[in-house]
mmCIF file of the N, C-alpha and C atoms, coordinates in Angstrom:
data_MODEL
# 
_entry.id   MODEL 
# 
loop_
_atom_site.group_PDB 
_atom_site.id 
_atom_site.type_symbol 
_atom_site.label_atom_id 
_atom_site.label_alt_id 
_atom_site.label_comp_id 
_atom_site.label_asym_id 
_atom_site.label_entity_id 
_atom_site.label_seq_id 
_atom_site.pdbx_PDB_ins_code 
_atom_site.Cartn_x 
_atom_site.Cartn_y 
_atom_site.Cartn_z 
_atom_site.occupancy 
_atom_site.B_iso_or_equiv 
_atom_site.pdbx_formal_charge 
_atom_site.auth_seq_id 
_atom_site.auth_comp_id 
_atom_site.auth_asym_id 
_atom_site.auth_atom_id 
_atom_site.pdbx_PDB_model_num 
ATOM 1   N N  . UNK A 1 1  ? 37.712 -34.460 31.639 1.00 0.00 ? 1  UNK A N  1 
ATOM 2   C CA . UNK A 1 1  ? 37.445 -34.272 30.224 1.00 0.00 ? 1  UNK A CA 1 
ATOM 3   C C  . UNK A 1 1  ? 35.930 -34.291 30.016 1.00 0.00 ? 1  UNK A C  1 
ATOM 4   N N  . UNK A 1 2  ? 35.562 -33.217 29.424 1.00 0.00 ? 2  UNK A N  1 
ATOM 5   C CA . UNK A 1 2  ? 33.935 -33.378 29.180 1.00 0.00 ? 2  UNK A CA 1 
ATOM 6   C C  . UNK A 1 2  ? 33.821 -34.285 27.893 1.00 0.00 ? 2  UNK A C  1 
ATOM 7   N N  . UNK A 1 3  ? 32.228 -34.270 27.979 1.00 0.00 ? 3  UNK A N  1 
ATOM 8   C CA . UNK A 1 3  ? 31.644 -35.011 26.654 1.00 0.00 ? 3  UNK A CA 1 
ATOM 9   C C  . UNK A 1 3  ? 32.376 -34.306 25.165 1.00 0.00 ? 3  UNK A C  1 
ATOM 10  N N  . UNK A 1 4  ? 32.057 -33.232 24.997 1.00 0.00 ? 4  UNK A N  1 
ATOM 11  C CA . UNK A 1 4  ? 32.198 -32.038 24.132 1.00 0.00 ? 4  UNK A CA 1 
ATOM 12  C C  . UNK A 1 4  ? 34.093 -32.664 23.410 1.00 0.00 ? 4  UNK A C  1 
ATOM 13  N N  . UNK A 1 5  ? 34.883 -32.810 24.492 1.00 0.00 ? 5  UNK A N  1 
ATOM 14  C CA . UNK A 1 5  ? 36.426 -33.153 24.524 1.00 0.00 ? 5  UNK A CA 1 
ATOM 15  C C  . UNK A 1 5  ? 37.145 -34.368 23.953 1.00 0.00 ? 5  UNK A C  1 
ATOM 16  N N  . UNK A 1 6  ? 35.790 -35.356 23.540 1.00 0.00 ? 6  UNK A N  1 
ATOM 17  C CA . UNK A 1 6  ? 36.284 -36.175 23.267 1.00 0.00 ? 6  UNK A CA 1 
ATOM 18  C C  . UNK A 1 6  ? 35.790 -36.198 22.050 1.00 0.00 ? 6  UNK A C  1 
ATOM 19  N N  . UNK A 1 7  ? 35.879 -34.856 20.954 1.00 0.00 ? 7  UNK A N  1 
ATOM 20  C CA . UNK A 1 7  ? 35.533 -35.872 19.846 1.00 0.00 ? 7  UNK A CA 1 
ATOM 21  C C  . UNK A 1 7  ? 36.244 -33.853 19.208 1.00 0.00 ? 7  UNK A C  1 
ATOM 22  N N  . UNK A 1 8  ? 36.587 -34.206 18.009 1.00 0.00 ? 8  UNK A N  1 
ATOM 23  C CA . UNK A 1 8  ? 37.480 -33.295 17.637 1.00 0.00 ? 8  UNK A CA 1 
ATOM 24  C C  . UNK A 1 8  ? 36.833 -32.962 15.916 1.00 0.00 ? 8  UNK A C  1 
ATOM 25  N N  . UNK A 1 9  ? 36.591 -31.686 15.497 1.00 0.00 ? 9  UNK A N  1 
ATOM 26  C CA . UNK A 1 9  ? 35.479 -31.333 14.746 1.00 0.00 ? 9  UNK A CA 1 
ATOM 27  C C  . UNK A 1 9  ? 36.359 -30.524 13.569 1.00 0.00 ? 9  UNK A C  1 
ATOM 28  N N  . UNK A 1 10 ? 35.856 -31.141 11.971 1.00 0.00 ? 10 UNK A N  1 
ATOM 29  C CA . UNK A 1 10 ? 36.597 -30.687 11.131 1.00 0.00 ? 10 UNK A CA 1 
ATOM 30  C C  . UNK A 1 10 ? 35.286 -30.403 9.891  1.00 0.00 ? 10 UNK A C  1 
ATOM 31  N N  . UNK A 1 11 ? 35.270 -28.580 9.372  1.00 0.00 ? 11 UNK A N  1 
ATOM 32  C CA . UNK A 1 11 ? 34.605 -28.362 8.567  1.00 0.00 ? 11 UNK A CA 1 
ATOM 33  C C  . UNK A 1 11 ? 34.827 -29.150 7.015  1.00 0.00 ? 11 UNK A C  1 
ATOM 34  N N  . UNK A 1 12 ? 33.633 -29.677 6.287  1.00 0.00 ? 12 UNK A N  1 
ATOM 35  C CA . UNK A 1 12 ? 34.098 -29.719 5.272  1.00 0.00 ? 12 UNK A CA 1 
ATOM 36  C C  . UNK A 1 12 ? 32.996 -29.096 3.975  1.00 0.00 ? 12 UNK A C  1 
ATOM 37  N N  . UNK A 1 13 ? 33.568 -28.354 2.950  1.00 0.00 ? 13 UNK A N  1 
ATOM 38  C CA . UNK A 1 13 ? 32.562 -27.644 1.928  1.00 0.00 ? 13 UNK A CA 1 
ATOM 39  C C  . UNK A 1 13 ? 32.637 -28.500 0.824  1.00 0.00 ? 13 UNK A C  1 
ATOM 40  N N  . UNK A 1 14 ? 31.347 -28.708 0.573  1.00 0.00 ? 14 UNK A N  1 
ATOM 41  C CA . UNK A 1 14 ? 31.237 -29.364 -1.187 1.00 0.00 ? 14 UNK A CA 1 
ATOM 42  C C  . UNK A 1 14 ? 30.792 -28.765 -1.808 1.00 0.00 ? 14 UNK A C  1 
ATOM 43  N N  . UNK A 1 15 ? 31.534 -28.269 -3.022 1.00 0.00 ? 15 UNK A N  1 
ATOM 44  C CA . UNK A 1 15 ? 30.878 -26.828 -4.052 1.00 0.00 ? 15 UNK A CA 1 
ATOM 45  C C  . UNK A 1 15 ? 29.769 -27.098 -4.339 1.00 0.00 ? 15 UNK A C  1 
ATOM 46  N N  . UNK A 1 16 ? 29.246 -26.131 -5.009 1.00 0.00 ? 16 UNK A N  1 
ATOM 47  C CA . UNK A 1 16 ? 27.787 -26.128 -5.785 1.00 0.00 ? 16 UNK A CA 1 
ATOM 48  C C  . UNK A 1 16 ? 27.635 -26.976 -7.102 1.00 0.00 ? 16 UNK A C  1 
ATOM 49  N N  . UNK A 1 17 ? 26.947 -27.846 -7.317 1.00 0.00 ? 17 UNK A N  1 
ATOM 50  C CA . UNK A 1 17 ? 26.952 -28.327 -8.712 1.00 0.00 ? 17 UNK A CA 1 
ATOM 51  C C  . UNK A 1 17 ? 27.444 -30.136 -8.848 1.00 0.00 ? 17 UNK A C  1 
ATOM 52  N N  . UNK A 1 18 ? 28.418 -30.312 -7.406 1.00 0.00 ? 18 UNK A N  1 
ATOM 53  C CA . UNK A 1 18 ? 28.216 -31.542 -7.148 1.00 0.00 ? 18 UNK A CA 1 
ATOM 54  C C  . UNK A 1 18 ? 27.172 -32.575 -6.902 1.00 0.00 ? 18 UNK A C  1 
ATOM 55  N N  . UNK A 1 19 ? 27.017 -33.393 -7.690 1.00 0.00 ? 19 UNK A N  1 
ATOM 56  C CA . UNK A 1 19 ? 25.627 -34.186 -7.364 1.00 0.00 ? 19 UNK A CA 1 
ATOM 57  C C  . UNK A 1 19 ? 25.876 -34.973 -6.339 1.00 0.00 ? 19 UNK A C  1 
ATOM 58  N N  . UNK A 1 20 ? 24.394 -35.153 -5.610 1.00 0.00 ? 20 UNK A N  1 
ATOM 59  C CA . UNK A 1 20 ? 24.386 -36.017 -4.390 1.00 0.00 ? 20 UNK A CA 1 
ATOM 60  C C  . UNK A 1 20 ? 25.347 -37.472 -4.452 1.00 0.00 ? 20 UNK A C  1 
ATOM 61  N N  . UNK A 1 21 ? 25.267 -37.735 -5.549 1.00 0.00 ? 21 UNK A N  1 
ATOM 62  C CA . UNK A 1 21 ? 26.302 -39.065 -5.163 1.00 0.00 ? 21 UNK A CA 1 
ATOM 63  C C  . UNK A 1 21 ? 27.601 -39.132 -5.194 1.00 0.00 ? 21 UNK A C  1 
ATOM 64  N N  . UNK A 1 22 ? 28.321 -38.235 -6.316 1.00 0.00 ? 22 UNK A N  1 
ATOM 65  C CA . UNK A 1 22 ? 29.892 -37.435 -5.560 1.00 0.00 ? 22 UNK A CA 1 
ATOM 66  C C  . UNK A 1 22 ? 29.780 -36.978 -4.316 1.00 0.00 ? 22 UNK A C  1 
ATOM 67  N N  . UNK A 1 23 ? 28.644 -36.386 -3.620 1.00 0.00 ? 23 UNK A N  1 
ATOM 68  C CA . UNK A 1 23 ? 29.075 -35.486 -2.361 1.00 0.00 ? 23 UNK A CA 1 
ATOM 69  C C  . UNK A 1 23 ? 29.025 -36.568 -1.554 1.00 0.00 ? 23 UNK A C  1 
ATOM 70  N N  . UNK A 1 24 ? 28.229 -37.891 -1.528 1.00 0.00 ? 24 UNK A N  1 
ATOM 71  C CA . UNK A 1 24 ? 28.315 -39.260 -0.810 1.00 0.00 ? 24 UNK A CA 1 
ATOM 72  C C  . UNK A 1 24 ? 29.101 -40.060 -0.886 1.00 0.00 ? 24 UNK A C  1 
ATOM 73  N N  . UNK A 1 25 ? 30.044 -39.971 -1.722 1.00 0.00 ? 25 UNK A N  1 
ATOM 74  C CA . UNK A 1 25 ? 31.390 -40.490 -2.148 1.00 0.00 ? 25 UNK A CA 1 
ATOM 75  C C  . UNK A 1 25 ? 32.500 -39.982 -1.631 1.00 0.00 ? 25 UNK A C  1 
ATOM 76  N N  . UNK A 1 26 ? 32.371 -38.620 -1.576 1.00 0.00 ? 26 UNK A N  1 
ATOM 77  C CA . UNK A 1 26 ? 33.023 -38.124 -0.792 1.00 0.00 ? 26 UNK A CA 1 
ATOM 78  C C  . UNK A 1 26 ? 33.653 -37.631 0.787  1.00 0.00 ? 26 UNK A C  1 
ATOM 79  N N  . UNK A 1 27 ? 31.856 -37.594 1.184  1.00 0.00 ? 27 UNK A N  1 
ATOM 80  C CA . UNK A 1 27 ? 31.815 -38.394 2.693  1.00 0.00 ? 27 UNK A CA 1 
ATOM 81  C C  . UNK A 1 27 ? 32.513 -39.801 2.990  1.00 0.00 ? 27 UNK A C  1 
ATOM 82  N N  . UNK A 1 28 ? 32.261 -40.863 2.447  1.00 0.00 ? 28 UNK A N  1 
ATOM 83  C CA . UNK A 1 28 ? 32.147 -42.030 2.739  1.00 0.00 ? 28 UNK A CA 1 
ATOM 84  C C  . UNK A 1 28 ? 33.956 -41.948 2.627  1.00 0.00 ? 28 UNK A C  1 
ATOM 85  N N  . UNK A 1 29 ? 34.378 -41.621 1.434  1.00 0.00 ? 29 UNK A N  1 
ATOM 86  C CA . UNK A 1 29 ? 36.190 -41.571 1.587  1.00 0.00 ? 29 UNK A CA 1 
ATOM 87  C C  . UNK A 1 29 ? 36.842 -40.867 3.199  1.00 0.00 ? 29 UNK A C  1 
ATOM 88  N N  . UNK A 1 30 ? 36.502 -39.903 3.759  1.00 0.00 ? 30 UNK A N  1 
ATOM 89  C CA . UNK A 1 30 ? 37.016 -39.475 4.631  1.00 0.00 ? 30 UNK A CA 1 
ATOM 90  C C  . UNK A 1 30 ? 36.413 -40.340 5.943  1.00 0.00 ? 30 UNK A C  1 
ATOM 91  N N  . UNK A 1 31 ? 35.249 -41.184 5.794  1.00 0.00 ? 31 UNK A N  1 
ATOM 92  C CA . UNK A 1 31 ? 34.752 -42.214 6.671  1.00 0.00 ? 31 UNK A CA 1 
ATOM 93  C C  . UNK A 1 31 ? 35.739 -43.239 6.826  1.00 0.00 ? 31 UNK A C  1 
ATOM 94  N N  . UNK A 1 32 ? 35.794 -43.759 5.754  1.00 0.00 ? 32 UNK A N  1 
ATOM 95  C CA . UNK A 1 32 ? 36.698 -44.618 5.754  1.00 0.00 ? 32 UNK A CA 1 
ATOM 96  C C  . UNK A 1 32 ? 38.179 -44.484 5.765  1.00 0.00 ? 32 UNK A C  1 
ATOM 97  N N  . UNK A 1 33 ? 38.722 -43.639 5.499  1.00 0.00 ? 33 UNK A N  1 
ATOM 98  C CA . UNK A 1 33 ? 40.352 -43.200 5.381  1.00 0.00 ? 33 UNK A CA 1 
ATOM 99  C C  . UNK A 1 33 ? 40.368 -42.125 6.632  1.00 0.00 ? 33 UNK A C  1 
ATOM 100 N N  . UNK A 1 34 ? 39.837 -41.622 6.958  1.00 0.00 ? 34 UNK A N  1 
ATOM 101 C CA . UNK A 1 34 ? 40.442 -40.705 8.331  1.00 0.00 ? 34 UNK A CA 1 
ATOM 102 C C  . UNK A 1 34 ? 39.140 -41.306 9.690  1.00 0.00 ? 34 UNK A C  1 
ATOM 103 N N  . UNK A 1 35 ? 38.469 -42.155 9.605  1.00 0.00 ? 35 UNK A N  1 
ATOM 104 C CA . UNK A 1 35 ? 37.782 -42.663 10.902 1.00 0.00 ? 35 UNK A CA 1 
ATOM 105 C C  . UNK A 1 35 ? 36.714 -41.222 11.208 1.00 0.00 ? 35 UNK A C  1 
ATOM 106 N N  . UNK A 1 36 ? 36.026 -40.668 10.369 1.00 0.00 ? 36 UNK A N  1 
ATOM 107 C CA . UNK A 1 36 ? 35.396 -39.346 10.612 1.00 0.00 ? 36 UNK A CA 1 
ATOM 108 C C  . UNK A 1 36 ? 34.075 -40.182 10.758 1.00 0.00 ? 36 UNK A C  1 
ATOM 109 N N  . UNK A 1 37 ? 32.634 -39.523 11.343 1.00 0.00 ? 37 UNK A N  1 
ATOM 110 C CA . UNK A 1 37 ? 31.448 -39.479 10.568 1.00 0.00 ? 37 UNK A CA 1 
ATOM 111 C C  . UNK A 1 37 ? 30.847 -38.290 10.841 1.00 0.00 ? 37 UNK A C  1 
ATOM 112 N N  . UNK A 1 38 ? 29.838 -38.305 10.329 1.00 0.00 ? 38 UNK A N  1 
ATOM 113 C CA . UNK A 1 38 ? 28.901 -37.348 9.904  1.00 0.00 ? 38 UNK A CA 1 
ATOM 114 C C  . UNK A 1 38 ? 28.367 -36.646 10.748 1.00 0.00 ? 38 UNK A C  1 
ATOM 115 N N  . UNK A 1 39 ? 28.453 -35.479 11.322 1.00 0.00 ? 39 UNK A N  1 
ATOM 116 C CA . UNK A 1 39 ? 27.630 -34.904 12.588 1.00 0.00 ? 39 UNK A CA 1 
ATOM 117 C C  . UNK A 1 39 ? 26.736 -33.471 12.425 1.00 0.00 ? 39 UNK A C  1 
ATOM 118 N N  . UNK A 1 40 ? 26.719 -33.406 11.060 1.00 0.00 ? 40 UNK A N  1 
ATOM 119 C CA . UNK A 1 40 ? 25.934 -32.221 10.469 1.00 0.00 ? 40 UNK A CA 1 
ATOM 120 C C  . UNK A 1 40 ? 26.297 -32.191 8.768  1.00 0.00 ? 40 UNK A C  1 
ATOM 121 N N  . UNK A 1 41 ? 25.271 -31.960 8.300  1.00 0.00 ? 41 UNK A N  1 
ATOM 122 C CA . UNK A 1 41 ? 24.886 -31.633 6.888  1.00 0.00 ? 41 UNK A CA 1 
ATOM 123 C C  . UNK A 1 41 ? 24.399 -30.564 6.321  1.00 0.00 ? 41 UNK A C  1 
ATOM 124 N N  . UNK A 1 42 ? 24.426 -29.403 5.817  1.00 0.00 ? 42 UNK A N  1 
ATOM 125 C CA . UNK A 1 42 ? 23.603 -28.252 5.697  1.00 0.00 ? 42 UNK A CA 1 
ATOM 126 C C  . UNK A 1 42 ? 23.831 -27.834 4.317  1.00 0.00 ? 42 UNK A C  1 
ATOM 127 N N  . UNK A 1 43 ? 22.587 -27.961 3.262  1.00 0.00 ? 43 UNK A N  1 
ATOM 128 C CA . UNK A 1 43 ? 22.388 -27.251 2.135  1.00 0.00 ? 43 UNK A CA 1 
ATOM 129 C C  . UNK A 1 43 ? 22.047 -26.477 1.675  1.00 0.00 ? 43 UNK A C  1 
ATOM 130 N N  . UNK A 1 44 ? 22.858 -25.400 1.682  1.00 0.00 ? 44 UNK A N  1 
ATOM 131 C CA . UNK A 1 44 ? 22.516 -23.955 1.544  1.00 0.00 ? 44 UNK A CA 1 
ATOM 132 C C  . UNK A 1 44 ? 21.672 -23.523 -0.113 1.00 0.00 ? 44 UNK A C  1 
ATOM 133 N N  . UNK A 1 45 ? 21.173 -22.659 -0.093 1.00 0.00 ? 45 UNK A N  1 
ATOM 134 C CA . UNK A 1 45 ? 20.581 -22.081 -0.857 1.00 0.00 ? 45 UNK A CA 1 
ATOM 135 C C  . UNK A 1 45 ? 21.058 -22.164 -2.625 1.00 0.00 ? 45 UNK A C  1 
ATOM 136 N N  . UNK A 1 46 ? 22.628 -21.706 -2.461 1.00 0.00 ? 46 UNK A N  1 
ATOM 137 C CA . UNK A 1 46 ? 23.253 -21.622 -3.770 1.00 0.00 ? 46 UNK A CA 1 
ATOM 138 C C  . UNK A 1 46 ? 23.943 -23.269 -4.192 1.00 0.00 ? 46 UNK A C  1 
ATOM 139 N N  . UNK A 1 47 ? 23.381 -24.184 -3.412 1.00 0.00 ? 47 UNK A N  1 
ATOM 140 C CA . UNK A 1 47 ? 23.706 -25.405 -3.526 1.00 0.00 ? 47 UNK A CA 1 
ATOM 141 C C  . UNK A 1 47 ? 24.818 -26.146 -2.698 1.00 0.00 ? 47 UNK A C  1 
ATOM 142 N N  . UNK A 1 48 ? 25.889 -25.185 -2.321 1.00 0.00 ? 48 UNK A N  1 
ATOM 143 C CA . UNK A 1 48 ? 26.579 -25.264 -1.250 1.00 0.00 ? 48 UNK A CA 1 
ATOM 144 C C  . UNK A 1 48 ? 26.267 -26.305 -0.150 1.00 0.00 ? 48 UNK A C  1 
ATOM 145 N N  . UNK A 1 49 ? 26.892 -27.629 0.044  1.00 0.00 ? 49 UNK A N  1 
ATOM 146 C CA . UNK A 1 49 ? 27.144 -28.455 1.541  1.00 0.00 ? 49 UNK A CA 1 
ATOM 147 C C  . UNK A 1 49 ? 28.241 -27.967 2.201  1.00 0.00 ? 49 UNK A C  1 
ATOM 148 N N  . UNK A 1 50 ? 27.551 -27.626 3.284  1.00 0.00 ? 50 UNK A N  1 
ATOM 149 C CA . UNK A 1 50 ? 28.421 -27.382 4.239  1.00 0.00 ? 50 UNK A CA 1 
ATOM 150 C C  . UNK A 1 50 ? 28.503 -28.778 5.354  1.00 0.00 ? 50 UNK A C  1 
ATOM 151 N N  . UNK A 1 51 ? 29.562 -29.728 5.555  1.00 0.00 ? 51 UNK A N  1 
ATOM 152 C CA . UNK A 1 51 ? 29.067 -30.760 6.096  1.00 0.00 ? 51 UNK A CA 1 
ATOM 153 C C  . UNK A 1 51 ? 30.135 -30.622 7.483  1.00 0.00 ? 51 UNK A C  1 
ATOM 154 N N  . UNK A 1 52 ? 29.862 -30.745 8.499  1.00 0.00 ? 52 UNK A N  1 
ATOM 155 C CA . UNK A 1 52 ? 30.749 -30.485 9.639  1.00 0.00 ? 52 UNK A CA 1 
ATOM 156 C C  . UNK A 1 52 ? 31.316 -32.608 10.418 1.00 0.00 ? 52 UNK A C  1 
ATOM 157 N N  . UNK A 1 53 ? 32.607 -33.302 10.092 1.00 0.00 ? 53 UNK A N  1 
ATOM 158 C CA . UNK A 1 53 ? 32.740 -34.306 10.362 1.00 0.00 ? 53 UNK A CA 1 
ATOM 159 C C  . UNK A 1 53 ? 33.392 -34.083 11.828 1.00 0.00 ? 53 UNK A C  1 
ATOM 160 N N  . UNK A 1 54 ? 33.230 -35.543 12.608 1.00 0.00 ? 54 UNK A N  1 
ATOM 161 C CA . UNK A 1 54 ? 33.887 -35.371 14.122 1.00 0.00 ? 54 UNK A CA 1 
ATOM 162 C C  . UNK A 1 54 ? 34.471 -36.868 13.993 1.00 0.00 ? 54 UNK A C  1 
ATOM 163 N N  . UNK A 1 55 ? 35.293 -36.731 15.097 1.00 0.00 ? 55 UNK A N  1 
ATOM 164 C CA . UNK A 1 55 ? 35.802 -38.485 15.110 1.00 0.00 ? 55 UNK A CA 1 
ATOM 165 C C  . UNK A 1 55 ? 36.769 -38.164 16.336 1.00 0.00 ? 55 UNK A C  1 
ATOM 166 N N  . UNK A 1 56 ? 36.943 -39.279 17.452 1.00 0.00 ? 56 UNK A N  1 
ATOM 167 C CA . UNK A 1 56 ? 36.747 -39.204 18.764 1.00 0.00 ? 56 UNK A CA 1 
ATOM 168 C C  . UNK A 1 56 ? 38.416 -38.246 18.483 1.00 0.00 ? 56 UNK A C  1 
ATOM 169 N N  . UNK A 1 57 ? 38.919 -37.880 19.780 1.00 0.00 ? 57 UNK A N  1 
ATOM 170 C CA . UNK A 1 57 ? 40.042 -37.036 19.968 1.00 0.00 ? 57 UNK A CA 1 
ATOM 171 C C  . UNK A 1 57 ? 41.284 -38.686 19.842 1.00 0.00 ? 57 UNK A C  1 
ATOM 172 N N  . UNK A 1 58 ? 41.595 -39.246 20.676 1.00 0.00 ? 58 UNK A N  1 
ATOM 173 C CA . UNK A 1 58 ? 41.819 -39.984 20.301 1.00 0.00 ? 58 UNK A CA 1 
ATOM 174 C C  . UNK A 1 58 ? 42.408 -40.758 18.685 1.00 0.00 ? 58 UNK A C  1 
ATOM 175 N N  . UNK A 1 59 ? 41.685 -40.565 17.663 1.00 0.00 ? 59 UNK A N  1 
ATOM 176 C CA . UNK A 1 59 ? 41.996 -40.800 16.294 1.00 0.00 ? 59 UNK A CA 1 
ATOM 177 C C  . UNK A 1 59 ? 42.747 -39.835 16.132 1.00 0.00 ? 59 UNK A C  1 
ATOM 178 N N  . UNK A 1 60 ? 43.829 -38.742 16.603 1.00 0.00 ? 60 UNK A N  1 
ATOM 179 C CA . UNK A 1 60 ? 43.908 -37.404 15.707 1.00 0.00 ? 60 UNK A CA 1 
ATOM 180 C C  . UNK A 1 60 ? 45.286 -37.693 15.363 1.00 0.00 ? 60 UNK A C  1 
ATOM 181 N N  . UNK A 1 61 ? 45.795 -39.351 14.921 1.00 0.00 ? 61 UNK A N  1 
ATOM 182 C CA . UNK A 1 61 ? 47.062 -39.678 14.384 1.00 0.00 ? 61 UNK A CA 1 
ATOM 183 C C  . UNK A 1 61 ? 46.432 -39.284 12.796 1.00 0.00 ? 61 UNK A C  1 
ATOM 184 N N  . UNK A 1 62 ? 45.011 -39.911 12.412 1.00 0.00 ? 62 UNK A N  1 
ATOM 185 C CA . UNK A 1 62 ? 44.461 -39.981 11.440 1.00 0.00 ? 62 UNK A CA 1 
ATOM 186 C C  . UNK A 1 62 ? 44.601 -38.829 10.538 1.00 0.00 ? 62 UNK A C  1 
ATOM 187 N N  . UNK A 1 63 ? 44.538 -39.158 9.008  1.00 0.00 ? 63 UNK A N  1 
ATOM 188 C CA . UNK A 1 63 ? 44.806 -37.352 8.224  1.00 0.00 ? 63 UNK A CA 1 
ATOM 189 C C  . UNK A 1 63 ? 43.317 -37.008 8.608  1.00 0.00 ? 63 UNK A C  1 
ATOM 190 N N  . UNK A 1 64 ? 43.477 -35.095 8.422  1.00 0.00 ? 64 UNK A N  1 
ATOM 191 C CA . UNK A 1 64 ? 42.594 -34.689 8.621  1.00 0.00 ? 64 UNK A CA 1 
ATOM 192 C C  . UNK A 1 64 ? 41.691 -34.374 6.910  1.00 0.00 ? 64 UNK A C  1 
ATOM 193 N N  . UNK A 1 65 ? 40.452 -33.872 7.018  1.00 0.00 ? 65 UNK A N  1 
ATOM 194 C CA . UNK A 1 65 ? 39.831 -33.934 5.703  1.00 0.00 ? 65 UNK A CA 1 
ATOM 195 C C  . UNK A 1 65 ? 40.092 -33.269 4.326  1.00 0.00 ? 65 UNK A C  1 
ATOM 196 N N  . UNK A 1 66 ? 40.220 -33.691 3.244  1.00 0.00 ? 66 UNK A N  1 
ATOM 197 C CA . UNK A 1 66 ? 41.093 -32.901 2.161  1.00 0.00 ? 66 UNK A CA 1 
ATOM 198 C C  . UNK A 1 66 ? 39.455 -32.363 1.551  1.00 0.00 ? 66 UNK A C  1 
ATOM 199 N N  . UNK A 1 67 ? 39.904 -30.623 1.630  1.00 0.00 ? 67 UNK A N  1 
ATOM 200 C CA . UNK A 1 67 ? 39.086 -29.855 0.926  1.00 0.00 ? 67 UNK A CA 1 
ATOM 201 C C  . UNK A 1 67 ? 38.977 -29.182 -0.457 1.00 0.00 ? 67 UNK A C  1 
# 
């Protein structure tokens, strides 16, 4: 099993217009309720987060992220 194999990768989008502390609220819920963290953040132009979560392979009894 490589490095890459042990950790299992789920997109998540936060619309435009959400303020930073809903979109941190919203991270932090899928932190805490599905064992995810944070492995990329990207704020696109039209305001758009695109945030990409991972959490080891292992956890994948856990729900996956509600979009």
């Amino acid at each position: 099993m490589s490095p890459a194999d042990d950790y299992e990768y789920a997109p998540l989008r936060i619309p435009p217009g959400t303020s930073r502390s809903a979109a941190a609220t919203m991270l932090s819920l899928q932190v805490d309720v599905g064992g995810w963290e944070l492995a990329r953040l990207q704020l696109h132009a039209d305001g758009t987060r695109k945030a990409i979560l991972r959490r080891r392979a292992r956890l994948s009894y856990l729900p996956m992220p509600v979009t």
